[in-house]
N, CA, C and O of each residue as an XYZ file, in Angstrom:
504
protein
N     -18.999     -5.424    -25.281
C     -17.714     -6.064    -25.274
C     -17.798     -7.279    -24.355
O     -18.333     -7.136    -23.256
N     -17.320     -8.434    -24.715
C     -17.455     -9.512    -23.532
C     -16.034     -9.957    -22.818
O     -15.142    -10.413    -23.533
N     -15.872     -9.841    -21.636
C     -15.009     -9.763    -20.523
C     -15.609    -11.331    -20.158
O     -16.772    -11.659    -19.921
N     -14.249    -12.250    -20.209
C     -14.830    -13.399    -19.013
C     -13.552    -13.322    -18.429
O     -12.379    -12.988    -18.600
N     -14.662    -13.968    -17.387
C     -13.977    -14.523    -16.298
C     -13.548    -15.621    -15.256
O     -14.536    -16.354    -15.220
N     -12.844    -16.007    -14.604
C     -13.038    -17.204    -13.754
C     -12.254    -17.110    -12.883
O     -11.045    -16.980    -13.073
N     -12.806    -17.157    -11.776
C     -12.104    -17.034    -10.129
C     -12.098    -18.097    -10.084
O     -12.824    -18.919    -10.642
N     -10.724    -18.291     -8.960
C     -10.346    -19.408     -8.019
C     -10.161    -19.315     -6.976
O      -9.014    -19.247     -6.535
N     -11.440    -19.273     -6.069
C     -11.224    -19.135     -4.707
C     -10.453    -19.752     -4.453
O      -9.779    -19.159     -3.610
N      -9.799    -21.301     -4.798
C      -8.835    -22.103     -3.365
C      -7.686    -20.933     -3.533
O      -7.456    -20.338     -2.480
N      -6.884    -20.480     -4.738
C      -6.137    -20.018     -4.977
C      -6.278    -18.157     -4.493
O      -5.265    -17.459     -4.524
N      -7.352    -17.697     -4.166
C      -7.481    -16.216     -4.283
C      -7.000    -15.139     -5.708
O      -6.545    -14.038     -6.019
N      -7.416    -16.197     -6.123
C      -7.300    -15.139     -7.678
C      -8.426    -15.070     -8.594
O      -9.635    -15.288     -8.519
N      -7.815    -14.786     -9.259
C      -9.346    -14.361    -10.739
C      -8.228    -14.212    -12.189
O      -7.091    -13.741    -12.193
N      -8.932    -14.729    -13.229
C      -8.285    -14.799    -14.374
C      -9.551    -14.120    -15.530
O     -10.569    -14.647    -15.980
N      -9.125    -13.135    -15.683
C      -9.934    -12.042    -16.843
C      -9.064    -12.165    -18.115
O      -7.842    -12.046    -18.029
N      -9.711    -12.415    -19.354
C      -9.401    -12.626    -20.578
C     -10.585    -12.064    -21.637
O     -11.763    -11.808    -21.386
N      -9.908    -11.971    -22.816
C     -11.137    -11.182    -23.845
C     -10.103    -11.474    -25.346
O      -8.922    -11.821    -25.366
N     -10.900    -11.231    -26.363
C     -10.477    -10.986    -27.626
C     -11.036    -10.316    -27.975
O     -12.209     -9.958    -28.091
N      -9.476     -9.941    -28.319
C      -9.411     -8.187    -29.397
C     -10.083     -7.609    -30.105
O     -10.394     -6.423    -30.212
N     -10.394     -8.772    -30.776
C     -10.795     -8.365    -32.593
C     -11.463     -7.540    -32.149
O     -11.496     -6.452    -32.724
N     -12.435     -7.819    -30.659
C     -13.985     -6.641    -30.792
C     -13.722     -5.665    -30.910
O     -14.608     -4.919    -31.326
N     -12.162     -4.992    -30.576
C     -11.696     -3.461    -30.425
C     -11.405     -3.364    -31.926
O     -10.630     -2.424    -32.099
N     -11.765     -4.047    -33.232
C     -11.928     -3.243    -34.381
C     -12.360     -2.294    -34.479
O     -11.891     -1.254    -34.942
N     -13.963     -2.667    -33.770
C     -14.820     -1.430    -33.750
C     -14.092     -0.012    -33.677
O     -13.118     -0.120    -32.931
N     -14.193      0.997    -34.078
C     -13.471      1.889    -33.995
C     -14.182      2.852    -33.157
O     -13.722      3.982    -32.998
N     -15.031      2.561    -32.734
C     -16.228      3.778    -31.488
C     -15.475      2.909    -30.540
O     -14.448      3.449    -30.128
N     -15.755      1.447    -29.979
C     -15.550      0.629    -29.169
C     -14.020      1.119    -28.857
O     -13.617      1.631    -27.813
N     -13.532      0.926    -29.637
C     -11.994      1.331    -29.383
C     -11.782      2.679    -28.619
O     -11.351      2.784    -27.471
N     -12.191      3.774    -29.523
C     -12.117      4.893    -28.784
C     -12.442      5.345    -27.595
O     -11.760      6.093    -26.894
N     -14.127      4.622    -27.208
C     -14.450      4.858    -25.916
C     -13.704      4.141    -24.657
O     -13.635      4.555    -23.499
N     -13.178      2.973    -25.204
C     -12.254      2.282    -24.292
C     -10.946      2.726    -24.244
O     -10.372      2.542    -23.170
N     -10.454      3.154    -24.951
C      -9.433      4.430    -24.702
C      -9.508      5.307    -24.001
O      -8.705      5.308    -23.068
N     -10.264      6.193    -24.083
C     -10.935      7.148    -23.821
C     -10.308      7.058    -22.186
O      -9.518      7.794    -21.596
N     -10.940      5.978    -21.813
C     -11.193      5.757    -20.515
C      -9.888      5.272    -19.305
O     -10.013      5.206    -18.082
N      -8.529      4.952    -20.229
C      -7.351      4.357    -19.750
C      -6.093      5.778    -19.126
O      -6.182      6.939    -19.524
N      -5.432      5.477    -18.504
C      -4.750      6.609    -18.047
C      -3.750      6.922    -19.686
O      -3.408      6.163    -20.593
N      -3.533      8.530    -19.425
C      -2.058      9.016    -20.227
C      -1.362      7.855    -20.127
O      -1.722      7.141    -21.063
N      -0.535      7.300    -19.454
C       0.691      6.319    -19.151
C      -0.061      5.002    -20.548
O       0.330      4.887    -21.710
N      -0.947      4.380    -19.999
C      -1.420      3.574    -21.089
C      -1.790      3.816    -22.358
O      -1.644      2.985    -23.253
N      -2.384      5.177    -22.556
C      -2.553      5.373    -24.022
C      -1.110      5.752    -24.641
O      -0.825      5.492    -25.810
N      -0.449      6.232    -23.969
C       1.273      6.290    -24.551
C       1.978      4.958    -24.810
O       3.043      4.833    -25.416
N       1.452      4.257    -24.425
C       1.721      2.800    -24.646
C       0.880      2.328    -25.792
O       1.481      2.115    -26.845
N      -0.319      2.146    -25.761
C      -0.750      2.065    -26.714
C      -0.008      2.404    -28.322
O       0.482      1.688    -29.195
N      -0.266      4.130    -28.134
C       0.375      5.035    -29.458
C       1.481      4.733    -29.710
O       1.978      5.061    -30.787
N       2.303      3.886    -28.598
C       3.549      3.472    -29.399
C       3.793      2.227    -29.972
O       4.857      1.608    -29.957
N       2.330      1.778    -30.674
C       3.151      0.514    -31.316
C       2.199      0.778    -32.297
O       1.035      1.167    -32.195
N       3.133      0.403    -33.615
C       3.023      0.713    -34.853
C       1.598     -0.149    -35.982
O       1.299      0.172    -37.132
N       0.963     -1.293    -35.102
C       0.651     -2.381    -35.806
C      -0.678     -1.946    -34.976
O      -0.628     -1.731    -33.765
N      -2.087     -1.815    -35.877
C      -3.191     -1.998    -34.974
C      -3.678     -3.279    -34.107
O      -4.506     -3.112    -33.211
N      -3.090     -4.703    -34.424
C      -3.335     -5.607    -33.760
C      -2.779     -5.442    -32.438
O      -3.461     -5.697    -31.445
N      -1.456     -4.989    -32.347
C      -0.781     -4.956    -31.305
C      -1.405     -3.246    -30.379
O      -1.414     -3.155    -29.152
N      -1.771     -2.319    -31.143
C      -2.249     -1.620    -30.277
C      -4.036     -1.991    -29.352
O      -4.415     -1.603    -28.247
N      -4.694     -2.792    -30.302
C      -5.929     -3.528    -29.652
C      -5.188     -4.593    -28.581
O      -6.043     -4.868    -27.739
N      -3.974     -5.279    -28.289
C      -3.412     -6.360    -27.394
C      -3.001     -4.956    -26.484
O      -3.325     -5.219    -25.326
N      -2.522     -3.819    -26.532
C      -2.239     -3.286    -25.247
C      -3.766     -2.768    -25.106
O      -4.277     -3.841    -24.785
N      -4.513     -2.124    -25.124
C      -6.007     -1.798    -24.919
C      -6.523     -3.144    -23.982
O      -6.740     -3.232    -22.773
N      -6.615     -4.098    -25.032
C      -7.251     -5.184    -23.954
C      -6.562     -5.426    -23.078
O      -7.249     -6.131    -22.339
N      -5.301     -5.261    -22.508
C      -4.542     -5.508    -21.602
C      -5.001     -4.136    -20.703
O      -5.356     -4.257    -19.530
N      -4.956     -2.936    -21.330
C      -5.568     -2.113    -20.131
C      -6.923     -2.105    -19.446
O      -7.055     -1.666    -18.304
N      -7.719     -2.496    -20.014
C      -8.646     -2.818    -20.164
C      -9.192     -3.693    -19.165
O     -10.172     -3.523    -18.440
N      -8.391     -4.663    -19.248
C      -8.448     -5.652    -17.797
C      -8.478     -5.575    -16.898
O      -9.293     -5.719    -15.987
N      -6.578     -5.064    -17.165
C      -6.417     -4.554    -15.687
C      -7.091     -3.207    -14.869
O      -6.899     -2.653    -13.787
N      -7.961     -3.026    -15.996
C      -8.668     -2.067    -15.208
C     -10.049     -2.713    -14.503
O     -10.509     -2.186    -13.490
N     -10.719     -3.970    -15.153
C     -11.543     -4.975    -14.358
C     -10.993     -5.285    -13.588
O     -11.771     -5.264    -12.635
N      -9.856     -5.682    -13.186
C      -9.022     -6.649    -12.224
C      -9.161     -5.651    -10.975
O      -9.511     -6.030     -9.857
N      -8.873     -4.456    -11.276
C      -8.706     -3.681    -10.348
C      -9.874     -3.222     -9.694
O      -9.759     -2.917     -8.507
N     -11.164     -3.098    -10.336
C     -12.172     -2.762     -9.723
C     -12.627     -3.556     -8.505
O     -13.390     -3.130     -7.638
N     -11.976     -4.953     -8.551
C     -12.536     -5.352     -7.428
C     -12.092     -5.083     -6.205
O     -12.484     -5.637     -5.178
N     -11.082     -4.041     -6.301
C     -10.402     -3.857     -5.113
C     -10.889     -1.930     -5.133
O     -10.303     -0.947     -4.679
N     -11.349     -1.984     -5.397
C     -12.160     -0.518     -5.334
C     -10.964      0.481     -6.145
O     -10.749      1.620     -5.732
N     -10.392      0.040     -7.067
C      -9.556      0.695     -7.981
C      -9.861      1.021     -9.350
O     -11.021      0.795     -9.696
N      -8.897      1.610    -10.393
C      -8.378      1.946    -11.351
C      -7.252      1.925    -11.850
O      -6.177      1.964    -11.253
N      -7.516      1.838    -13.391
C      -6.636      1.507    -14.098
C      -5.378      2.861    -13.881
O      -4.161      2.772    -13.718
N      -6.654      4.577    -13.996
C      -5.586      5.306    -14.199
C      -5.393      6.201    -12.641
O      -4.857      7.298    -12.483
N      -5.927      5.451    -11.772
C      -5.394      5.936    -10.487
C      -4.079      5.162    -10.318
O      -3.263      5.957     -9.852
N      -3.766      4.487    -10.417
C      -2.703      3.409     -9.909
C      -1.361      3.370    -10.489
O      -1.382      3.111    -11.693
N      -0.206      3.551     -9.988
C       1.109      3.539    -10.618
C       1.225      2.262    -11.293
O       0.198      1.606    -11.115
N       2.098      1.653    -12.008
C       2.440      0.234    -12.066
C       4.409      0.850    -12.275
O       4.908      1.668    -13.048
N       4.994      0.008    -11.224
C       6.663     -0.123    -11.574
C       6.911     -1.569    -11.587
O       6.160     -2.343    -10.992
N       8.140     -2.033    -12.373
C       8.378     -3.048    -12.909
C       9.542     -3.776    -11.832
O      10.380     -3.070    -11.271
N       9.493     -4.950    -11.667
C      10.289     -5.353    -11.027
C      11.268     -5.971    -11.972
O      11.507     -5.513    -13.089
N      11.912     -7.211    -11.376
C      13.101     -8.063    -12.070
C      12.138     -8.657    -12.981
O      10.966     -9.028    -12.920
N      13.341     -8.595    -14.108
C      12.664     -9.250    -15.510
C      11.280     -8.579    -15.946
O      10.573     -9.338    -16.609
N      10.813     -7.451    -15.732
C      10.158     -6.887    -16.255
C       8.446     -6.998    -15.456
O       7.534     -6.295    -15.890
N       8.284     -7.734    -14.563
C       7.332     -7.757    -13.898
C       6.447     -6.892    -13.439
O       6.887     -6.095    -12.610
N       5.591     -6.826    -13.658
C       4.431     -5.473    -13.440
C       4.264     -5.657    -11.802
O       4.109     -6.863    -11.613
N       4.230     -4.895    -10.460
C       3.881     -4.661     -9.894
C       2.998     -3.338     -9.153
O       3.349     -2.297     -9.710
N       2.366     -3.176     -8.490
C       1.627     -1.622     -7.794
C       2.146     -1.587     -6.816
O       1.697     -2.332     -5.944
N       3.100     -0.884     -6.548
C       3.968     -0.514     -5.122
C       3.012      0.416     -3.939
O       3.526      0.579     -2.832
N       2.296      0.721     -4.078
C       1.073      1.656     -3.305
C       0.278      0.492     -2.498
O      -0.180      0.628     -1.364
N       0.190     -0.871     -3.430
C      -1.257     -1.872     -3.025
C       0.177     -3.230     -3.166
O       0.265     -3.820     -4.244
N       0.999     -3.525     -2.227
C       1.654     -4.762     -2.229
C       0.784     -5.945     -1.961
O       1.372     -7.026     -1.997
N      -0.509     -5.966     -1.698
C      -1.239     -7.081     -1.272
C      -1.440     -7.329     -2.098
O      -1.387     -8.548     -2.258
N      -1.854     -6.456     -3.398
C      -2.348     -7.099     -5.221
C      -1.309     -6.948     -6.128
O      -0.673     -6.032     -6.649
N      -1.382     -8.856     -6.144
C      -0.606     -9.324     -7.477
C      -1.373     -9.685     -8.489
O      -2.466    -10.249     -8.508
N      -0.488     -9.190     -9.565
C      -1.270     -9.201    -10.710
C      -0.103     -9.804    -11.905
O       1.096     -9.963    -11.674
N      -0.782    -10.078    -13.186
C       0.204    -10.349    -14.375
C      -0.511    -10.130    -15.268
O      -1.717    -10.261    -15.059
N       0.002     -9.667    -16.744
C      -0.553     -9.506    -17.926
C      -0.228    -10.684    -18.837
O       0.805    -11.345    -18.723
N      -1.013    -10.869    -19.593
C      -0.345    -10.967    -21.400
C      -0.894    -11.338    -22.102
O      -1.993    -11.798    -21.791
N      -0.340    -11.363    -23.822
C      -1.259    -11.180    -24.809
C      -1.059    -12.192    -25.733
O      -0.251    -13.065    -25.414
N      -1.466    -12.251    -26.522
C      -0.601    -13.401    -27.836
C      -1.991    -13.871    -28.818
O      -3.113    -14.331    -28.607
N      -1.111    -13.420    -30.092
C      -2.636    -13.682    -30.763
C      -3.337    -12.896    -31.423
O      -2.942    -12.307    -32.430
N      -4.690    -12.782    -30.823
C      -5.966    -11.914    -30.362
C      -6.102    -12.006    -28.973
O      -6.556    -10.939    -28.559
N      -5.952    -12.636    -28.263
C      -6.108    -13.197    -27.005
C      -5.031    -11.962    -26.003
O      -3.839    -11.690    -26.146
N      -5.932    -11.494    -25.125
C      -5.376    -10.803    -23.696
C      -5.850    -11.201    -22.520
O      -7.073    -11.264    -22.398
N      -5.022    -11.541    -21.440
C      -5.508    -12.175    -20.410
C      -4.646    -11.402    -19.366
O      -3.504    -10.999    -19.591
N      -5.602    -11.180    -17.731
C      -4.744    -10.640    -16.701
C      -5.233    -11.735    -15.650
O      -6.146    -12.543    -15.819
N      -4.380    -11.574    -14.467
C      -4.860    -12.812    -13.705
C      -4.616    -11.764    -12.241
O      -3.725    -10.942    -12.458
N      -5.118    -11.669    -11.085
C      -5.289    -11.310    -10.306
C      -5.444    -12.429     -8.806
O      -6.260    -13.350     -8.774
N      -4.264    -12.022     -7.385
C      -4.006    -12.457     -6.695
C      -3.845    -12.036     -5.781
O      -3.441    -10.876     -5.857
N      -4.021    -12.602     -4.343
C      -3.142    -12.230     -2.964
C      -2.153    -12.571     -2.642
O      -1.596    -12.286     -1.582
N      -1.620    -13.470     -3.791
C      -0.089    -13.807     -3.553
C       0.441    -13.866     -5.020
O      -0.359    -13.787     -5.952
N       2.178    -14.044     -5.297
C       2.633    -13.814     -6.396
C       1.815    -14.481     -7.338
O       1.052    -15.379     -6.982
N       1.929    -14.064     -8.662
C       0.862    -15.151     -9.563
C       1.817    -14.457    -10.771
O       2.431    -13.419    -10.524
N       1.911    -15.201    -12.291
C       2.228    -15.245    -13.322
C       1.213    -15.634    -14.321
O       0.305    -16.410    -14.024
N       1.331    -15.151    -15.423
C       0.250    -15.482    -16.230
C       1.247    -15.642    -17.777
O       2.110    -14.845    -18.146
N       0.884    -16.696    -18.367
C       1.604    -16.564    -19.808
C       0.572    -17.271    -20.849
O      -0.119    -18.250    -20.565
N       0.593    -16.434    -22.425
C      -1.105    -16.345    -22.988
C      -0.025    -17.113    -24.252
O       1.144    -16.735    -24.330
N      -0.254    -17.574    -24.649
C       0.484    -18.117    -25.952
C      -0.209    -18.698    -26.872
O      -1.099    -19.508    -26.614
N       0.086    -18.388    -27.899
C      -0.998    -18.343    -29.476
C      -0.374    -20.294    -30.275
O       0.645    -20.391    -30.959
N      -0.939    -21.055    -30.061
C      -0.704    -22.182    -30.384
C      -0.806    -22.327    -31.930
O      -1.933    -22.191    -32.408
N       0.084    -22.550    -32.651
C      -0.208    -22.831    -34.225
C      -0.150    -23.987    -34.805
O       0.945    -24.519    -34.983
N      -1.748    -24.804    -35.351
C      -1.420    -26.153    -35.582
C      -0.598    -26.492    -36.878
O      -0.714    -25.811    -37.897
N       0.371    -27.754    -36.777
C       1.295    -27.633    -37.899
C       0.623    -29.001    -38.922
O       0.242    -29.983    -38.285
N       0.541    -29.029    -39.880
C       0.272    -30.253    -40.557
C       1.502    -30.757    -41.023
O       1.538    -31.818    -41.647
């Protein structure tokens, strides 16, 4: 599966992104499932469209890279939502994080201070 990446030290963050499609694979899929907490695969199972269940996968997925660098996990870690729906880890207030998807495209971005991330699927018009 290919995971990139690109840190910004001036900023203290890191921006992890991937496409989906690879989670066609249906082994690939499973074993990367496999591996995400209950809370996320219930997320997953609840959306009806396999594109959109490969956009929450790669989104767990991430944030489960994102998290390793802080000697974490995806399914050790609570996530509660703040205003407007904001993902935070109330356990680890020092790591900010953001998701999102659009597309094929999933991207998380990782910080020591607030950070936002927005992934948007551009469609050229003739």
């Amino acid at each position: 599966m290919t995971l990139q990446e690109l840190p910004l030290e001036e900023y203290n963050a890191c921006v992890y992104w991937m496409d989906v499609r690879e989670l066609e694979d249906k082994d690939l899929f499973s074993r990367c499932y496999k591996r995400l907490s209950d809370e996320r695969r219930k997320k997953i199972d609840s959306y009806l469209f396999g594109r959109d269940r490969r956009l929450s996968l790669g989104a767990g997925i991430l944030l489960d890279k994102g998290l390793s660098a802080y000697g974490l996990s995806e399914g050790e870690v609570s996530i509660s939502y703040g205003k407007n729906g904001k993902p935070r880890l109330s356990r680890y207030p020092h790591i900010h994080f953001n998701l999102s998807h659009s597309g094929e495209m999933a991207l998380t971005v990782f910080s020591s201070v607030d950070v936002g991330a927005i992934l948007k699927r551009c469609r050229k018009r003739i």
